[in-house]
C-alpha positions as CSV (number, residue, x, y, z in Angstrom):
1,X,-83.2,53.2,244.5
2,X,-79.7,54.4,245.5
3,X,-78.7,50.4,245.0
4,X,-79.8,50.8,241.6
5,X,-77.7,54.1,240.6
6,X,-74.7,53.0,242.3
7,X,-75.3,49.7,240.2
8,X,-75.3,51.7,237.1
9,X,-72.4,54.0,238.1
10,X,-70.3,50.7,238.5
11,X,-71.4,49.3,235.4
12,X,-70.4,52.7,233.4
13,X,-66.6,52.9,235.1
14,X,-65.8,49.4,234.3
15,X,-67.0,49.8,230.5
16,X,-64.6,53.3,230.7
17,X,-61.7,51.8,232.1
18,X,-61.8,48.5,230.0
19,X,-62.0,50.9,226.6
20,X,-58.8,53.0,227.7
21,X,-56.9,49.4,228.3
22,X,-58.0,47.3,225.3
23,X,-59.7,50.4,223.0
24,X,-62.6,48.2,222.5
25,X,-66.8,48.6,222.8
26,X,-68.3,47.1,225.7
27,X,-72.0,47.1,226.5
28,X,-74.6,48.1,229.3
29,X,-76.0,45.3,230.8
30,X,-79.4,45.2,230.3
31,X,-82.2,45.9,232.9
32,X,-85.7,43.9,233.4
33,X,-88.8,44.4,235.5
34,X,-87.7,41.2,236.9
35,X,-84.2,42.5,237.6
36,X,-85.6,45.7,239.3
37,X,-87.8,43.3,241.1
38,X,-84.7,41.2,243.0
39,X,-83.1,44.8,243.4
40,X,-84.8,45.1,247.2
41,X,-86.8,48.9,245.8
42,X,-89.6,49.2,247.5
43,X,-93.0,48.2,245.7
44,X,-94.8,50.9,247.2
45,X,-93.2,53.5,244.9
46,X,-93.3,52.8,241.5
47,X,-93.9,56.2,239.9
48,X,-90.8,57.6,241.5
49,X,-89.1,54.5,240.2
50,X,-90.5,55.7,236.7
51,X,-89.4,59.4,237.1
52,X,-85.9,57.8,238.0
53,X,-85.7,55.8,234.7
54,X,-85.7,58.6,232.0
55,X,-85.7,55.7,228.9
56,X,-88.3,53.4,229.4
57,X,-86.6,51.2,226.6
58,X,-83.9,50.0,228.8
59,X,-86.0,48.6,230.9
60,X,-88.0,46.4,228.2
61,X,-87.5,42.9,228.2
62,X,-85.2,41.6,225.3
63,X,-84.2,45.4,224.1
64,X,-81.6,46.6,222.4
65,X,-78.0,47.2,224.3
66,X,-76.1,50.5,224.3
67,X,-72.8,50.6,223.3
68,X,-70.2,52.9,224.8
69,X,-66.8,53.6,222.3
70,X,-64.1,55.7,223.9
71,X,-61.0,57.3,222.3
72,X,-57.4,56.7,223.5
73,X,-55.5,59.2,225.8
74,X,-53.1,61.7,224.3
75,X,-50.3,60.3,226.0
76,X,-51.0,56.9,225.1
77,X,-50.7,58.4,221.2
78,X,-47.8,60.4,221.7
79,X,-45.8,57.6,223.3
80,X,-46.1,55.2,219.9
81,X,-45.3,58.1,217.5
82,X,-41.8,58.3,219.7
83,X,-41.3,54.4,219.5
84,X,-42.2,54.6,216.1
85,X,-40.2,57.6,215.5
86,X,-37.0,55.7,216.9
87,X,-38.0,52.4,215.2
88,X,-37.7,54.5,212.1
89,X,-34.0,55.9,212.8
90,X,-33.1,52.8,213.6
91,X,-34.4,51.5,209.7
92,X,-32.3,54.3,208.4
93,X,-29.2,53.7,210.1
94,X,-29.5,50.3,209.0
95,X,-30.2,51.3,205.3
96,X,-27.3,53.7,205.7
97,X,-24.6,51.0,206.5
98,X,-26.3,48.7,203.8
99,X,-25.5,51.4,200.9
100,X,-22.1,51.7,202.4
101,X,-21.1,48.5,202.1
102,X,-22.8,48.6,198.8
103,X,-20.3,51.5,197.1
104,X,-17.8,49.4,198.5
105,X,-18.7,46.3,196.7
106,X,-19.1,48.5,193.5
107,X,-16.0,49.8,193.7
108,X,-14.1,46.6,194.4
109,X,-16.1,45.1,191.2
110,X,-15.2,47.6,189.0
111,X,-11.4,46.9,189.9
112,X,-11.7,43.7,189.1
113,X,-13.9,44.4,185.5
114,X,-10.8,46.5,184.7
115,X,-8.6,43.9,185.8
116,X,-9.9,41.3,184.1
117,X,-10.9,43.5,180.7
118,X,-6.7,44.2,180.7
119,X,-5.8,40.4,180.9
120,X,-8.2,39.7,178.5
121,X,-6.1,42.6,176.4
122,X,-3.1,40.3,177.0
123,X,-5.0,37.0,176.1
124,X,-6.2,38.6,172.7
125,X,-2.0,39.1,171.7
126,X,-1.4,42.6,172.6
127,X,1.7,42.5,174.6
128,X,2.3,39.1,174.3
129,X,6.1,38.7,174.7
130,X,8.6,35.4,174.6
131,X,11.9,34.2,172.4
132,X,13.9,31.4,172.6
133,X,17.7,31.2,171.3
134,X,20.5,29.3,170.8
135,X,24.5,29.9,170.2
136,X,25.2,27.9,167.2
137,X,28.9,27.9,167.5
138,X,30.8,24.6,166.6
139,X,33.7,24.9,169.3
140,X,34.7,27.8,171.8
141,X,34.2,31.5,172.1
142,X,37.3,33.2,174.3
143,X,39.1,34.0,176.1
144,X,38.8,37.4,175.7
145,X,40.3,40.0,177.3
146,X,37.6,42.3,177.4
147,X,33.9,41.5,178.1
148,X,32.3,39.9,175.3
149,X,28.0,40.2,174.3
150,X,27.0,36.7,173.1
151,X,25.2,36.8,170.2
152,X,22.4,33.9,170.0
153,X,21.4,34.0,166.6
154,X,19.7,30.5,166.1
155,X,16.3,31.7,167.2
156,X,14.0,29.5,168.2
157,X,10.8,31.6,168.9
158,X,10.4,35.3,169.2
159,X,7.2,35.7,169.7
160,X,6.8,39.9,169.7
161,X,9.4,40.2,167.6
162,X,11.4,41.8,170.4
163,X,14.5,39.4,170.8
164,X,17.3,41.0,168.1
165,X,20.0,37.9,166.7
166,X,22.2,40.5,165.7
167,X,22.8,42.4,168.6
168,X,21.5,39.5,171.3
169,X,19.5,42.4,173.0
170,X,16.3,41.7,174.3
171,X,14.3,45.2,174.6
172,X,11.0,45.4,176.6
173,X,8.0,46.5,174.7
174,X,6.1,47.7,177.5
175,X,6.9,48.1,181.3
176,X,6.3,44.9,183.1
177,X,7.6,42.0,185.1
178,X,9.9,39.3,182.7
179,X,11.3,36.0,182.8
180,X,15.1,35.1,181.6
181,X,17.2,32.3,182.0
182,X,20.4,31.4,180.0
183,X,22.3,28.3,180.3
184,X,26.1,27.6,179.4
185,X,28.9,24.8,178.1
186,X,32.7,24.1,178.8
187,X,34.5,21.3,177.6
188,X,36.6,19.0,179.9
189,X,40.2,20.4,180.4
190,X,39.3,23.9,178.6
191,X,39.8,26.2,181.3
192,X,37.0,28.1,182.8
193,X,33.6,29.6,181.8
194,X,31.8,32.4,183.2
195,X,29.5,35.0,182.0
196,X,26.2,37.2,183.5
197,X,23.1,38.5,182.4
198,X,23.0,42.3,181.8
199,X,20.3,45.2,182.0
200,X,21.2,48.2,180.5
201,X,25.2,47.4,181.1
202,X,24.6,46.7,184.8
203,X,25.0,42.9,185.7
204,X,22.5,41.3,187.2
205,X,23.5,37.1,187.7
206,X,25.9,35.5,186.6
207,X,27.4,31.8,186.1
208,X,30.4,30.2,186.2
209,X,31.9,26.5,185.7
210,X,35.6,25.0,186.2
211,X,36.5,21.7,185.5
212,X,40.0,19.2,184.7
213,X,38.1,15.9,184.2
214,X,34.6,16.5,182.6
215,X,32.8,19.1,180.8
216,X,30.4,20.7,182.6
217,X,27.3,22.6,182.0
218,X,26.0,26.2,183.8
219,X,22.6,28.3,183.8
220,X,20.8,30.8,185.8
221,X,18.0,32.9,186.0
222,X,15.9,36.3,186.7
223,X,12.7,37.9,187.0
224,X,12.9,41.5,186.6
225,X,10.9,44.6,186.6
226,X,11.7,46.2,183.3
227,X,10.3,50.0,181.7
228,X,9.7,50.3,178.3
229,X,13.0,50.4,175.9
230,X,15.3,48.6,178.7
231,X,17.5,46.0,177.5
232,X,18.7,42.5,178.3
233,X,21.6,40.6,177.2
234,X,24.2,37.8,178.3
235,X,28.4,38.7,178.2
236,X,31.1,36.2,178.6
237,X,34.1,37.8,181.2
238,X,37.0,38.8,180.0
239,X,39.7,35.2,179.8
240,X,37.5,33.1,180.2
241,X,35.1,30.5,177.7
242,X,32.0,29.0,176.2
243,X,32.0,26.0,174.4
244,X,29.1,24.3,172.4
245,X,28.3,22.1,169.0
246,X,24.9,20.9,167.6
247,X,23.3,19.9,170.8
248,X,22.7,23.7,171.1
249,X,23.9,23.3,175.3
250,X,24.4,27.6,175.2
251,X,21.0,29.2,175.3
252,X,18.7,32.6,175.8
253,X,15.6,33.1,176.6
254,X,13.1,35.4,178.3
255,X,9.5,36.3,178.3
256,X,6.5,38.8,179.4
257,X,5.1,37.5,182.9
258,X,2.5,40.8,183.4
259,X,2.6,44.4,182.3
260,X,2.2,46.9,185.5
Protein backbone atom coordinates (compact mmCIF):
# COMPACT_ATOMS: atom_id res chain seq x y z
CA UNK A 1 0.00 0.00 0.00
CA UNK A 2 2.65 2.63 0.87
CA UNK A 3 4.35 1.39 -2.64
CA UNK A 4 1.36 2.38 -4.25
CA UNK A 5 0.96 6.05 -2.78
CA UNK A 6 4.47 6.80 -3.15
CA UNK A 7 3.87 5.58 -6.81
CA UNK A 8 1.20 8.11 -7.25
CA UNK A 9 2.98 10.89 -5.42
CA UNK A 10 5.82 10.43 -8.04
CA UNK A 11 3.63 10.31 -10.83
CA UNK A 12 1.79 13.70 -9.75
CA UNK A 13 5.47 15.75 -9.18
CA UNK A 14 6.75 14.80 -12.50
CA UNK A 15 3.38 15.86 -14.32
CA UNK A 16 3.84 19.38 -12.05
CA UNK A 17 7.24 19.96 -12.80
CA UNK A 18 6.99 19.03 -16.59
CA UNK A 19 3.90 21.74 -16.86
CA UNK A 20 5.99 24.64 -15.15
CA UNK A 21 8.91 23.80 -17.91
CA UNK A 22 7.04 23.17 -21.21
CA UNK A 23 3.36 24.73 -19.93
CA UNK A 24 1.84 21.69 -21.37
CA UNK A 25 -1.01 18.77 -20.15
CA UNK A 26 0.32 15.66 -19.15
CA UNK A 27 -1.66 12.59 -17.95
CA UNK A 28 -2.05 10.10 -14.98
CA UNK A 29 -0.92 6.89 -15.91
CA UNK A 30 -3.62 4.66 -15.61
CA UNK A 31 -4.10 1.92 -12.99
CA UNK A 32 -5.45 -1.93 -13.47
CA UNK A 33 -6.36 -4.74 -11.28
CA UNK A 34 -3.60 -6.34 -13.02
CA UNK A 35 -1.26 -3.54 -12.28
CA UNK A 36 -2.26 -3.51 -8.45
CA UNK A 37 -1.77 -7.18 -8.83
CA UNK A 38 2.37 -7.02 -9.75
CA UNK A 39 2.37 -4.03 -7.07
CA UNK A 40 3.54 -6.86 -4.17
CA UNK A 41 -0.11 -5.56 -1.81
CA UNK A 42 -1.00 -8.17 0.02
CA UNK A 43 -4.16 -10.24 -1.23
CA UNK A 44 -5.36 -10.76 2.07
CA UNK A 45 -6.65 -7.15 2.31
CA UNK A 46 -8.67 -6.04 -0.33
CA UNK A 47 -11.31 -3.95 1.46
CA UNK A 48 -8.62 -1.67 2.83
CA UNK A 49 -7.25 -1.55 -0.62
CA UNK A 50 -10.83 -0.37 -1.65
CA UNK A 51 -11.15 2.25 1.19
CA UNK A 52 -7.67 3.46 -0.06
CA UNK A 53 -8.89 4.08 -3.69
CA UNK A 54 -11.58 6.78 -3.27
CA UNK A 55 -12.56 6.55 -7.45
CA UNK A 56 -13.14 3.25 -8.33
CA UNK A 57 -13.04 4.47 -12.08
CA UNK A 58 -9.29 4.77 -12.12
CA UNK A 59 -8.90 1.58 -11.51
CA UNK A 60 -11.23 0.16 -14.46
CA UNK A 61 -9.58 -1.34 -17.18
CA UNK A 62 -9.46 0.82 -20.44
CA UNK A 63 -10.87 4.16 -18.52
CA UNK A 64 -10.59 7.44 -19.09
CA UNK A 65 -7.13 9.43 -18.15
CA UNK A 66 -7.08 12.55 -16.00
CA UNK A 67 -5.53 15.38 -17.22
CA UNK A 68 -3.62 17.85 -14.93
CA UNK A 69 -3.06 21.78 -16.62
CA UNK A 70 -0.95 24.10 -14.54
CA UNK A 71 -0.50 27.82 -14.89
CA UNK A 72 2.88 29.56 -15.28
CA UNK A 73 4.78 31.23 -12.33
CA UNK A 74 4.59 34.94 -11.80
CA UNK A 75 8.13 35.38 -12.31
CA UNK A 76 8.31 33.48 -15.38
CA UNK A 77 5.43 36.22 -16.66
CA UNK A 78 7.03 39.22 -15.42
CA UNK A 79 10.43 38.35 -16.95
CA UNK A 80 8.91 38.31 -20.79
CA UNK A 81 6.90 41.54 -20.22
CA UNK A 82 10.61 43.19 -19.32
CA UNK A 83 12.25 41.47 -22.52
CA UNK A 84 9.32 42.48 -24.36
CA UNK A 85 9.28 45.78 -22.84
CA UNK A 86 12.98 46.37 -24.00
CA UNK A 87 12.48 44.67 -27.35
CA UNK A 88 9.83 47.44 -27.75
CA UNK A 89 12.35 50.51 -26.92
CA UNK A 90 14.62 49.10 -29.01
CA UNK A 91 11.66 49.20 -32.16
CA UNK A 92 11.29 52.80 -31.28
CA UNK A 93 14.67 53.90 -31.16
CA UNK A 94 14.99 52.29 -34.45
CA UNK A 95 11.81 54.05 -35.89
CA UNK A 96 13.17 57.24 -34.30
CA UNK A 97 16.50 57.33 -36.37
CA UNK A 98 14.41 56.08 -39.47
CA UNK A 99 12.15 59.37 -39.41
CA UNK A 100 15.35 61.33 -38.85
CA UNK A 101 16.96 60.38 -41.59
CA UNK A 102 13.69 60.70 -43.32
CA UNK A 103 13.22 64.85 -42.63
CA UNK A 104 16.61 64.80 -43.86
CA UNK A 105 15.95 63.37 -47.12
CA UNK A 106 12.89 65.65 -47.37
CA UNK A 107 14.65 68.51 -46.86
CA UNK A 108 17.52 67.71 -49.22
CA UNK A 109 14.65 66.97 -51.91
CA UNK A 110 13.00 69.96 -51.66
CA UNK A 111 16.41 71.88 -52.29
CA UNK A 112 16.81 70.26 -55.19
CA UNK A 113 12.79 70.72 -56.43
CA UNK A 114 13.65 74.42 -55.98
CA UNK A 115 16.75 74.03 -57.70
CA UNK A 116 15.74 72.50 -60.40
CA UNK A 117 12.12 74.53 -60.69
CA UNK A 118 14.71 77.85 -61.02
CA UNK A 119 16.77 76.35 -63.90
CA UNK A 120 13.87 75.32 -65.42
CA UNK A 121 12.91 79.30 -64.98
CA UNK A 122 16.14 79.97 -66.92
CA UNK A 123 15.48 77.17 -69.64
CA UNK A 124 11.97 78.79 -70.31
CA UNK A 125 13.98 82.46 -71.40
CA UNK A 126 13.74 84.41 -68.20
CA UNK A 127 17.14 85.62 -67.59
CA UNK A 128 18.60 84.34 -70.56
CA UNK A 129 21.56 86.60 -71.33
CA UNK A 130 24.42 86.59 -74.30
CA UNK A 131 25.67 89.29 -77.15
CA UNK A 132 28.13 89.13 -79.56
CA UNK A 133 29.99 92.23 -81.27
CA UNK A 134 32.26 93.49 -83.53
CA UNK A 135 34.42 96.89 -84.24
CA UNK A 136 33.72 97.59 -87.72
CA UNK A 137 36.34 100.09 -88.19
CA UNK A 138 38.35 100.06 -91.63
CA UNK A 139 41.86 101.05 -90.30
CA UNK A 140 43.12 102.22 -86.72
CA UNK A 141 41.66 103.79 -83.61
CA UNK A 142 44.52 105.86 -81.46
CA UNK A 143 46.60 106.82 -80.10
CA UNK A 144 44.98 108.63 -77.75
CA UNK A 145 46.05 110.43 -75.04
CA UNK A 146 43.47 109.63 -72.73
CA UNK A 147 41.68 106.28 -72.23
CA UNK A 148 39.38 105.51 -74.83
CA UNK A 149 35.75 103.12 -74.49
CA UNK A 150 35.55 101.06 -77.63
CA UNK A 151 32.34 101.13 -79.06
CA UNK A 152 31.37 97.66 -80.93
CA UNK A 153 28.49 98.50 -82.81
CA UNK A 154 28.27 95.61 -85.42
CA UNK A 155 26.21 93.41 -83.21
CA UNK A 156 26.06 90.10 -83.80
CA UNK A 157 23.61 88.63 -81.15
CA UNK A 158 22.21 90.33 -78.07
CA UNK A 159 20.19 88.05 -76.88
CA UNK A 160 18.40 90.01 -73.67
CA UNK A 161 18.76 92.99 -75.23
CA UNK A 162 21.30 93.98 -72.56
CA UNK A 163 24.57 94.71 -74.81
CA UNK A 164 24.13 98.74 -75.73
CA UNK A 165 26.24 99.64 -79.48
CA UNK A 166 26.16 103.04 -78.52
CA UNK A 167 27.77 103.16 -75.40
CA UNK A 168 29.62 99.50 -75.73
CA UNK A 169 28.34 98.87 -72.06
CA UNK A 170 27.14 95.62 -71.19
CA UNK A 171 24.77 95.97 -67.94
CA UNK A 172 23.67 92.86 -65.96
CA UNK A 173 20.07 92.26 -65.69
CA UNK A 174 20.15 90.27 -62.74
CA UNK A 175 22.92 89.37 -60.17
CA UNK A 176 24.83 86.42 -61.37
CA UNK A 177 27.99 84.84 -62.55
CA UNK A 178 29.03 85.99 -66.55
CA UNK A 179 31.26 85.14 -69.20
CA UNK A 180 33.41 87.91 -71.31
CA UNK A 181 36.08 87.76 -73.63
CA UNK A 182 37.31 90.36 -76.20
CA UNK A 183 39.89 89.95 -78.68
CA UNK A 184 42.21 92.63 -80.54
CA UNK A 185 44.29 93.59 -83.94
CA UNK A 186 47.58 95.61 -84.73
CA UNK A 187 49.01 95.87 -87.93
CA UNK A 188 52.74 95.11 -88.67
CA UNK A 189 55.02 98.21 -87.98
CA UNK A 190 51.96 100.26 -86.21
CA UNK A 191 53.18 100.68 -82.88
CA UNK A 192 51.61 99.12 -79.98
CA UNK A 193 48.10 97.94 -78.82
CA UNK A 194 46.77 97.55 -75.46
CA UNK A 195 43.52 97.90 -73.88
CA UNK A 196 41.42 96.06 -70.67
CA UNK A 197 38.12 95.04 -69.75
CA UNK A 198 36.35 97.33 -67.24
CA UNK A 199 33.59 96.94 -64.42
CA UNK A 200 32.17 99.90 -63.23
CA UNK A 201 35.53 102.02 -64.24
CA UNK A 202 37.75 99.56 -62.34
CA UNK A 203 39.99 97.32 -64.75
CA UNK A 204 39.75 93.98 -64.57
CA UNK A 205 42.28 92.22 -67.58
CA UNK A 206 43.82 93.56 -70.00
CA UNK A 207 45.87 92.83 -73.32
CA UNK A 208 48.53 94.03 -75.11
CA UNK A 209 50.50 93.26 -78.49
CA UNK A 210 53.94 94.89 -79.94
CA UNK A 211 55.31 94.01 -83.04
CA UNK A 212 58.05 95.47 -86.07
CA UNK A 213 57.62 92.55 -88.51
CA UNK A 214 53.96 91.15 -88.45
CA UNK A 215 50.66 92.09 -87.27
CA UNK A 216 49.68 90.46 -84.54
CA UNK A 217 46.42 89.62 -82.86
CA UNK A 218 45.42 89.75 -78.76
CA UNK A 219 42.38 88.54 -76.57
CA UNK A 220 41.55 87.75 -73.03
CA UNK A 221 38.94 86.82 -70.86
CA UNK A 222 36.76 86.80 -67.40
CA UNK A 223 34.24 85.36 -65.38
CA UNK A 224 32.81 87.65 -62.98
CA UNK A 225 30.32 87.84 -60.24
CA UNK A 226 28.20 90.77 -61.26
CA UNK A 227 24.84 92.67 -59.12
CA UNK A 228 22.17 93.93 -60.87
CA UNK A 229 22.83 97.34 -62.95
CA UNK A 230 26.84 96.66 -62.99
CA UNK A 231 28.46 97.39 -66.09
CA UNK A 232 31.09 96.05 -68.51
CA UNK A 233 33.04 97.55 -71.17
CA UNK A 234 36.50 97.36 -73.10
CA UNK A 235 39.04 100.86 -73.23
CA UNK A 236 41.93 101.20 -75.37
CA UNK A 237 45.12 103.08 -73.13
CA UNK A 238 45.99 106.19 -73.61
CA UNK A 239 48.97 106.24 -76.99
CA UNK A 240 48.48 103.28 -77.92
CA UNK A 241 46.20 101.31 -81.06
CA UNK A 242 43.70 99.01 -82.48
CA UNK A 243 43.57 98.12 -85.95
CA UNK A 244 40.90 96.05 -87.95
CA UNK A 245 39.01 95.78 -91.57
CA UNK A 246 36.25 93.40 -92.72
CA UNK A 247 37.54 90.26 -91.17
CA UNK A 248 35.98 91.85 -88.04
CA UNK A 249 39.63 90.58 -85.83
CA UNK A 250 38.30 93.32 -82.77
CA UNK A 251 35.54 91.74 -80.86
CA UNK A 252 33.01 91.71 -77.52
CA UNK A 253 31.28 89.43 -76.10
CA UNK A 254 29.83 88.15 -72.77
CA UNK A 255 27.06 86.09 -71.47
CA UNK A 256 24.85 84.85 -68.38
CA UNK A 257 26.56 81.60 -66.86
CA UNK A 258 23.93 81.33 -63.64
CA UNK A 259 21.99 83.80 -61.58
CA UNK A 260 22.84 83.51 -57.57
Amino acid sequence: MERLSLMMVVCLLAGLSDCQTRGAETQVTELTHEDLNDTGVEKDAPQNLNQELETPATLKKNSTTTQLTCEPPIYTVLKELGALEERLAATVRALEETNKKLEASERKLSALDSKVTELGTVDQGQNRVAFSAAHPVQGTIGPVNVGHGLVYDNVLSNIGGHYSPVTGYFTAPVRGVYYFTFTSFNWANDGASGGSLYRNGNHIVSWYASTQTKAIPGSNSAILQLDVGDKVNVRLWANYKISDNGSRYCSFSGFLIFPV
